[in-house]
C-alpha positions as CSV (number, residue, x, y, z in Angstrom):
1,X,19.9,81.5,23.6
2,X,23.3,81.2,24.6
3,X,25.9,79.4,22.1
4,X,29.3,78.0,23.5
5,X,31.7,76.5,21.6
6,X,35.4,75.0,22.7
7,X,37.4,74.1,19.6
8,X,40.2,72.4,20.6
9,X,43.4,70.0,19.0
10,X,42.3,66.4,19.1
11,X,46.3,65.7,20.6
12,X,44.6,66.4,23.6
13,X,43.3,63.4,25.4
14,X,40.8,65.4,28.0
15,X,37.2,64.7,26.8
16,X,35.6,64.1,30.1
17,X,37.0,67.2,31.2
18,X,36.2,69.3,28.3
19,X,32.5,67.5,29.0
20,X,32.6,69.0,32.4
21,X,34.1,72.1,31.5
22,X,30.9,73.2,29.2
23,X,28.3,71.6,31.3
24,X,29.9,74.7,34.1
25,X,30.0,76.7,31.3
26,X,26.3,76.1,30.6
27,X,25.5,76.8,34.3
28,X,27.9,80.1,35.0
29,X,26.4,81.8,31.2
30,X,22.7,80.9,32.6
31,X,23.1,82.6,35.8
32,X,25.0,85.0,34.4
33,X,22.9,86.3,31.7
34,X,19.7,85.3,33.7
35,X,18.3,82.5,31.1
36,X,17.1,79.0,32.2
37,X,19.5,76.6,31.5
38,X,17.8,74.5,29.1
39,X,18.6,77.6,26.7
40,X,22.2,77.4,26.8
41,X,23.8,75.5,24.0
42,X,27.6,74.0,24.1
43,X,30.0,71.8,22.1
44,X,33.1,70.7,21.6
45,X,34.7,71.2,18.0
46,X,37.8,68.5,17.9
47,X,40.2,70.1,15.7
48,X,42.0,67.4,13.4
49,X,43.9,69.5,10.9
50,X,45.6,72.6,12.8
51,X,48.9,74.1,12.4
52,X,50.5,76.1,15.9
53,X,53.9,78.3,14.8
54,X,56.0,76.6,12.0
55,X,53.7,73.2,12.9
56,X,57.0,71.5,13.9
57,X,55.8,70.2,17.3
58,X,53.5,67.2,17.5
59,X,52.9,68.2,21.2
60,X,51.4,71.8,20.9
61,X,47.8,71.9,21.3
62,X,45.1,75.0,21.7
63,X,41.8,75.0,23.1
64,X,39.9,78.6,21.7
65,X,36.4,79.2,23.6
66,X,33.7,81.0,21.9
67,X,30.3,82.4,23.5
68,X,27.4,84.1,21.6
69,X,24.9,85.8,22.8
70,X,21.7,87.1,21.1
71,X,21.0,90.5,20.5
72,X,19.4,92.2,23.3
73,X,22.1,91.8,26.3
74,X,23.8,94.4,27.9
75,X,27.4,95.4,27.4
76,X,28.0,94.7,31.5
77,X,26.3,91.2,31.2
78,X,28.7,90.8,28.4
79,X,31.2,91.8,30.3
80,X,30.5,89.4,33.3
81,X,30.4,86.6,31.3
């Protein structure tokens, strides 16, 4: 069962894309890692409290994606994805 997460700073105002994003996401790791894609698992993790250098700039933003995979695939399947 593949887990993806996208943690990102709630400055940004992209939800609807972020949507999209994972539901790709979902469809590229299930072809990918040869699962049916009702196994594949994403979310988005809006980050309220963050800090980016010295914190000083209300603009800076991040996005961090995150994709686990249970024990059992191969390092090249890892590597594709």
């Amino acid at each position: 069962m593949p887990l993806i997460t996208l943690k990102y700073s709630n400055n940004l105002n992209a939800l609807e894309e972020l949507k999209g994003f994972l539901s790709t996401a979902n469809s590229i790791t299930a072809t990918t890692v040869k699962t049916d894609l009702k196994h594949c698992k994403a979310s988005l993790a809006p980050q309220a409290h963050y800090c980016i250098g010295n914190g000083e700039d209300p603009m800076d933003s991040f996005i961090v994606l995150t994709i686990e995979l249970m024990v059992g695939r191969t390092h090249d399947v890892k590597s594709t994805l």
